[in-house]
C-alpha positions as CSV (number, residue, x, y, z in Angstrom):
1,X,-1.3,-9.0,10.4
2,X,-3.4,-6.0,9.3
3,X,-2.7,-2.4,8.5
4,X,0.4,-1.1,7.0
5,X,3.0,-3.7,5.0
6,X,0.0,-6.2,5.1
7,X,1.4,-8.1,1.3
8,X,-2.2,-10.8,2.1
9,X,-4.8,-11.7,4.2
10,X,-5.2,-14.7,6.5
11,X,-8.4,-15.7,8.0
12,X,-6.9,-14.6,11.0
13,X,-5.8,-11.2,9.9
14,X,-9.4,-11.0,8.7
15,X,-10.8,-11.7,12.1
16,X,-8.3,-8.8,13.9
17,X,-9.8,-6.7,11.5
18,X,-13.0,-7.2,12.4
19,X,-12.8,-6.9,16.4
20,X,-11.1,-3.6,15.4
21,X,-13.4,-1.9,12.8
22,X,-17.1,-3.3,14.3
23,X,-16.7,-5.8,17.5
24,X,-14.7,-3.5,19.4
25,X,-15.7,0.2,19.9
26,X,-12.7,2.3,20.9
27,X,-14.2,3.4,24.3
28,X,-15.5,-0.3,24.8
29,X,-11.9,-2.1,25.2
30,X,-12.1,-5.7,26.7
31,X,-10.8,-6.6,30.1
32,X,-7.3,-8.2,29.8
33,X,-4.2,-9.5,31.5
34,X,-0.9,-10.4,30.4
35,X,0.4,-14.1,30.8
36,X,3.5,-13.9,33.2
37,X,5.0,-17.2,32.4
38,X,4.9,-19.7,29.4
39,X,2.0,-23.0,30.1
40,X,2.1,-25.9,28.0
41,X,-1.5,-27.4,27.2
42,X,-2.1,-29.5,30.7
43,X,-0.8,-26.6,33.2
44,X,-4.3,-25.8,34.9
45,X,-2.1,-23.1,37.2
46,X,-1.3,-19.7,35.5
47,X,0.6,-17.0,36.8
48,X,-0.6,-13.2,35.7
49,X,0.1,-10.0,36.0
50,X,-0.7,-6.4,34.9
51,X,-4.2,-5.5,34.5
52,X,-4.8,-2.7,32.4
53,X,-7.0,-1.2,34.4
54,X,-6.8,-2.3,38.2
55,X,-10.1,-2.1,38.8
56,X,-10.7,-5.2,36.3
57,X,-9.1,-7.5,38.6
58,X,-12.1,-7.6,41.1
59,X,-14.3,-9.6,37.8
60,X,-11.1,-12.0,38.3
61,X,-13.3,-14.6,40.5
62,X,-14.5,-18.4,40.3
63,X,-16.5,-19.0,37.4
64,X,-15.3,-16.1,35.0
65,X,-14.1,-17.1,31.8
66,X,-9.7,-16.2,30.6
67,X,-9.3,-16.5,26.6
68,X,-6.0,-17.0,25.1
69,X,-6.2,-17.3,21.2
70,X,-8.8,-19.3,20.9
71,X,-8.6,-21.6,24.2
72,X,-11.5,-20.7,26.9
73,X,-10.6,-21.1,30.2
74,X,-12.5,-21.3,33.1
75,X,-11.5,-19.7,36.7
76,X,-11.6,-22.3,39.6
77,X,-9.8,-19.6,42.4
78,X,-7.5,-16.6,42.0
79,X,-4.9,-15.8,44.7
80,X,-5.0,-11.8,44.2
81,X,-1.8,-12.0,46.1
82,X,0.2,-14.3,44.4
83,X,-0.9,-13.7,41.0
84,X,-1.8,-17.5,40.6
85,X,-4.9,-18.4,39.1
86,X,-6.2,-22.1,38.8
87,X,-8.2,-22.7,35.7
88,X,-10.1,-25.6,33.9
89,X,-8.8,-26.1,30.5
90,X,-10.7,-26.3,27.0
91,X,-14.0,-24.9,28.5
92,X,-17.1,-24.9,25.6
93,X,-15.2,-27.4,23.2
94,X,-12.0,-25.2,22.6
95,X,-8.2,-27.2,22.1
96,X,-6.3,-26.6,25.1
97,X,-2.9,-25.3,23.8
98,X,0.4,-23.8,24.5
99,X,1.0,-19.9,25.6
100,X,3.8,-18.1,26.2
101,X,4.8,-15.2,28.7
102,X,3.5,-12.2,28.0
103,X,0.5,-12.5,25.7
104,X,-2.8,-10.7,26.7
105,X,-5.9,-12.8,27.9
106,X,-9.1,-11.6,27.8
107,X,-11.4,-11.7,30.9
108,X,-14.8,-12.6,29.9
109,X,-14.9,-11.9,26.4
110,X,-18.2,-10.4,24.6
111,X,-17.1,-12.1,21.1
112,X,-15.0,-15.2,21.6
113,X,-12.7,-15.9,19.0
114,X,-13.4,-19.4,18.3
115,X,-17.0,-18.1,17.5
116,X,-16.0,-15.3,15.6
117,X,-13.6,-17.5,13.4
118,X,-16.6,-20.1,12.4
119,X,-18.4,-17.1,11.5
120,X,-15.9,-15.9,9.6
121,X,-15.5,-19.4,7.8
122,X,-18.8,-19.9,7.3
123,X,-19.0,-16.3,5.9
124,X,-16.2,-16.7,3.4
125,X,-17.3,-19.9,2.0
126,X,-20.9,-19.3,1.6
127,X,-19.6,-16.0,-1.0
128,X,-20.0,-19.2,-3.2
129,X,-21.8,-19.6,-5.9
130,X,-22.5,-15.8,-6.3
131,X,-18.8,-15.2,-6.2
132,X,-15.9,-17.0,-7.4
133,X,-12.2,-17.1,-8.6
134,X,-10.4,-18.2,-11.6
135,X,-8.1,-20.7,-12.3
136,X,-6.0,-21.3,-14.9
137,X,-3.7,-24.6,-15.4
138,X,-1.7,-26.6,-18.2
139,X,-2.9,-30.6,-18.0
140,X,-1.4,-33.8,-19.3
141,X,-3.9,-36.5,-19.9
142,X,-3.6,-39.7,-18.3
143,X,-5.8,-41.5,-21.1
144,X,-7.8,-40.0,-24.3
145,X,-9.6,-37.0,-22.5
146,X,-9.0,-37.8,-19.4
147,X,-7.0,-35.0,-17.5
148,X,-6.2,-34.8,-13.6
149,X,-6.7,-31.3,-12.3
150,X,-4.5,-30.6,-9.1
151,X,-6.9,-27.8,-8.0
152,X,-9.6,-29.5,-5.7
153,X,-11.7,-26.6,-5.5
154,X,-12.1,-26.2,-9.7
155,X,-15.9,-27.0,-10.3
156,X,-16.7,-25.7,-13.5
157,X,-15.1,-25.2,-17.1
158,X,-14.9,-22.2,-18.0
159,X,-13.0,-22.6,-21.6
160,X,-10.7,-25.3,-22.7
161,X,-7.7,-25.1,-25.2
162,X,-5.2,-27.1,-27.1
163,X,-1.9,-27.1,-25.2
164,X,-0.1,-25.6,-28.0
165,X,-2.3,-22.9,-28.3
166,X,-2.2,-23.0,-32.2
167,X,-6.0,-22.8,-32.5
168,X,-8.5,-20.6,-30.4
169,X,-11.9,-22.8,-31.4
170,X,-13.1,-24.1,-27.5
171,X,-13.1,-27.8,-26.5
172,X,-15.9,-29.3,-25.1
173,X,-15.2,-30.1,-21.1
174,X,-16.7,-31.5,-18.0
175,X,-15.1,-31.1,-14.8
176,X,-16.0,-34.7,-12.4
177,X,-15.2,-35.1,-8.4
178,X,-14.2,-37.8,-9.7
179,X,-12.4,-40.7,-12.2
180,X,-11.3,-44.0,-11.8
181,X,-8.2,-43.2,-14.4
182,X,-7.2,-40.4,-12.1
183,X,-8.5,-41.4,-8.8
184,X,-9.4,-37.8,-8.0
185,X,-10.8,-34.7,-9.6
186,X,-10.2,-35.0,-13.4
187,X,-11.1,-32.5,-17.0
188,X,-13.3,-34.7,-19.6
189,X,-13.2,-33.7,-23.0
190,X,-14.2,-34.9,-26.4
191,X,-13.4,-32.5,-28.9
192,X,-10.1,-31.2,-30.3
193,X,-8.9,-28.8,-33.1
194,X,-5.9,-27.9,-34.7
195,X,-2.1,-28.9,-34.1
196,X,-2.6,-31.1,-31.5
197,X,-0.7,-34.3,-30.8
198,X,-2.3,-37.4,-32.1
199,X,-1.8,-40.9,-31.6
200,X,0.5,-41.2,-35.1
201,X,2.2,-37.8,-34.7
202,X,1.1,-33.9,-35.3
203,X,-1.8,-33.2,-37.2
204,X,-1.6,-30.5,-39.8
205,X,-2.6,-27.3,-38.4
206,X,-6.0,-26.3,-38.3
207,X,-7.6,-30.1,-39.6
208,X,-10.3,-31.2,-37.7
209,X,-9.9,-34.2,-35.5
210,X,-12.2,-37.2,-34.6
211,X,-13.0,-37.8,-30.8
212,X,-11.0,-40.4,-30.7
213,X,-7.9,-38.5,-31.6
214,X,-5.5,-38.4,-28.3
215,X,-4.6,-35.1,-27.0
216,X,-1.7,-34.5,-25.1
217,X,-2.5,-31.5,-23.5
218,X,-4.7,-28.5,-23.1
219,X,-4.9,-25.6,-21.0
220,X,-7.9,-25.0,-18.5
221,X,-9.6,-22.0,-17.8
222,X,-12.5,-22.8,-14.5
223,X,-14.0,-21.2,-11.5
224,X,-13.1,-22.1,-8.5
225,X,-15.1,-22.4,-5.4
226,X,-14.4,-21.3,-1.5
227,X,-13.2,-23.6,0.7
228,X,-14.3,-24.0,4.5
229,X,-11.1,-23.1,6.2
230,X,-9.5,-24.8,9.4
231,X,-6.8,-22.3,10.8
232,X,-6.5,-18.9,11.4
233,X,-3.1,-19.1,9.3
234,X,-5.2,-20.1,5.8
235,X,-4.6,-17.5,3.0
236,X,-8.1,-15.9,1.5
237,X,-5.8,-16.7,-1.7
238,X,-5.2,-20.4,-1.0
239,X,-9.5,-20.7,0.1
240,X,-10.3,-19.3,-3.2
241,X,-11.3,-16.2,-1.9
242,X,-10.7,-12.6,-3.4
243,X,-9.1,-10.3,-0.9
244,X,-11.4,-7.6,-2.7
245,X,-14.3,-9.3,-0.6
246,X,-12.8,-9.2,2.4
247,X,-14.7,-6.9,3.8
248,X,-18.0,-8.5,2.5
249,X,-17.0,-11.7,5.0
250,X,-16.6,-8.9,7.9
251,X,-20.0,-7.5,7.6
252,X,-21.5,-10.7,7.4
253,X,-19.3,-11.8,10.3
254,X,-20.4,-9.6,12.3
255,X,-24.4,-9.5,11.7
256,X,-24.5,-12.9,12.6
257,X,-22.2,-11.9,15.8
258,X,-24.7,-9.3,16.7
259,X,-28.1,-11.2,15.6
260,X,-30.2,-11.7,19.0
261,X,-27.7,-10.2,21.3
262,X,-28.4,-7.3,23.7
263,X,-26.0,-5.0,22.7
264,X,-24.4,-2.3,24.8
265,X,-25.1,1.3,24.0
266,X,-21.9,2.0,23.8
267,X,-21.9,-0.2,20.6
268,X,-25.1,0.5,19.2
269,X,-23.8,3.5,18.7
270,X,-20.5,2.6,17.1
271,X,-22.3,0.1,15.0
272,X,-24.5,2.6,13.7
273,X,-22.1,5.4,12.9
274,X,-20.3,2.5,10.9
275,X,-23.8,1.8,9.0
276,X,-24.9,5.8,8.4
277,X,-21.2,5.8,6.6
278,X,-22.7,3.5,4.2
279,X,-25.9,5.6,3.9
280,X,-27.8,2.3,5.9
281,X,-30.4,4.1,8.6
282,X,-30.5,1.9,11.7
283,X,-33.5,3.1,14.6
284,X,-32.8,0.9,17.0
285,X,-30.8,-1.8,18.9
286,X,-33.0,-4.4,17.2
287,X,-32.4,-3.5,13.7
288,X,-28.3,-3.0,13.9
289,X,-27.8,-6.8,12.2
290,X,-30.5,-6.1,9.8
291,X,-28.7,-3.2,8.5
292,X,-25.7,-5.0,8.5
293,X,-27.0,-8.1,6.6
294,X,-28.4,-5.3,4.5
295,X,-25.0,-3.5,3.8
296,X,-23.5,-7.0,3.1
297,X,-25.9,-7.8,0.4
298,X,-25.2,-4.1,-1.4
299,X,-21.6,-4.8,-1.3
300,X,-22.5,-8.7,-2.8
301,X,-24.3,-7.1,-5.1
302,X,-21.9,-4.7,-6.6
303,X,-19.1,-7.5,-6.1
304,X,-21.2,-9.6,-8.8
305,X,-21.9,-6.7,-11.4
306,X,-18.0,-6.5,-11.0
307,X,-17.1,-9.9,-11.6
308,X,-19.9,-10.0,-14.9
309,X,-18.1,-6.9,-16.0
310,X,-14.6,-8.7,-15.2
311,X,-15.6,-12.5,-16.9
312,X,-18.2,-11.4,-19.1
313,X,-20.3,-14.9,-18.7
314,X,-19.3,-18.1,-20.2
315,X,-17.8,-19.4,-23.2
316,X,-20.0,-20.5,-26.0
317,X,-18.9,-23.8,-27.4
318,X,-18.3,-24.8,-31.0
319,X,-20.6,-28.0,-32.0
320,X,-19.0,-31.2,-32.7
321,X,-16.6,-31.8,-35.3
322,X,-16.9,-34.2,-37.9
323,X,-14.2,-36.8,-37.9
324,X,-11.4,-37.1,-40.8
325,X,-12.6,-39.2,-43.9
């Protein structure tokens, strides 16, 4: 969903969002037909009905291509009588799948949406390492400074406290892929300070401990990378992505949509209009994804000084402590 009582973004409602503000002029709409009964994911015989524009059904003929999400189809015959049209299924690597009466399938579409979604994946996870989220999370140890972390896409410590939150001096921490006491992703530290729990009871408050001293928990404070996502249902939230960047992906998106093609006029010029908005002068056809990898790196750019301003860099930490005589 996009537009009013959107409450969060899916990669999905990322891609509408695109087709609408730069893939699809509003003079330029795509050729499309509704579904007139439901087809499971082997039915290679389709019923349709209701061009938007009658003239479209003449491009209905052997060879053209029918979208529906983002299953390509492929036109074996068409019966302009009957309605019936005989299709191969799964055309260019897409899943054959299910859809119901009704929905709208594209004839021979410009952007397919399986192409635009990998884009947009590939778009949203490469905002990493320049960009990144925060995570904060309360962790039990499973042995002396060993701590599982739940969060697979946590990469990097950010600060580390005691779980009682008695002290504010930083623990030393490492974030692994991996440990054999946790089997997984897993917090490393070696230093604690203040009331934390030892393996004879508390400590007193604000004593230095030795690294051997067991801690029972601390709180976690890390960035989190993107992750590559696999459905058009993900949340931005859920890939670590900030829905403040949304609109950095959609640029993106669409310059590597656009990159080589022979674009339409009637594009060019949309494209354009969308660029000058941005004070980003485009001459010609040629230079349209240029100026749109150019507006995506201004927008990186100032998505960065934001995040400096936001973080202010990382946490210095305190030097060892010497153990208890």
């Amino acid at each position: 969903m996009v537009g009013q009582n959107t409450s969060s973004y899916t990669v999905g409602s990322v891609m509408d969002r695109l087709y609408q503000q730069i893939l699809t002029p509003p003079d330029s709409q795509p050729i499309q037909v509704r579904l007139a009964a439901d087809i499971d994911a082997e039915v290679t015989t389709l019923s349709i009905s209701g061009f938007t524009v009658p003239e479209d059904e003449a491009l209905m003929r052997q060879g053209s291509l029918l979208e529906g999400a983002q299953e390509l189809m492929r036109v074996v015959g068409y019966n302009a009588i009957t309605g019936v049209v005989t299709v191969t299924r799964g055309e260019y690597g897409t899943n054959p799948v299910s859809h119901v009466a009704g929905v709208l399938l594209i004839v021979n579409p410009v952007y397919t949406r399986a192409a635009v979604f990998e884009s947009v994946a590939d778009n949203l996870i490469t905002l990493s390492p320049k960009l990144f989220t925060v995570g904060n999370e309360l962790l039990s140890a499973v042995a002396d400074g060993v701590f599982p972390i739940g969060d697979d896409l946590a990469v990097e410590v950010l600060d580390v406290k005691p779980g009682d939150f008695v002290s504010s001096t930083d623990i030393h921490g490492e974030i692994v892929d991996f440990h054999p006491m946790t089997g997984a992703r897993a917090l490393i530290i070696n230093l604690a300070y203040g009331n934390v729990g030892g393996v004879g009871g508390m400590l007193p408050t604000g004593q230095m401990v030795s690294n051997s001293a067991a801690i029972g928990t601390v709180w976690l404070r890390y960035r989190r990378r993107m992750a590559k996502a696999t459905l058009e249902t993900d949340l931005l939230d859920d890939l670590g992505v900030d829905e403040r960047w949304v609109r950095i992906a959609m640029v993106g998106s669409a310059a590597d949509m656009l990159a080589g093609r022979d674009i339409p006029a009637a594009q060019t010029q949309w494209v354009k209009s969308v660029l000058e908005a941005e004070n980003i002068r485009v001459g010609t056809r040629m230079s349209i994804a240029g100026g749109l990898y150019q507006l995506r790196n201004m927008m990186l750019t100032d998505a960065q000084a934001e995040m400096r301003n936001e973080y202010k860099g990382r946490i210095t930490m305190m030097p060892t402590a010497r153990p208890i005589i």
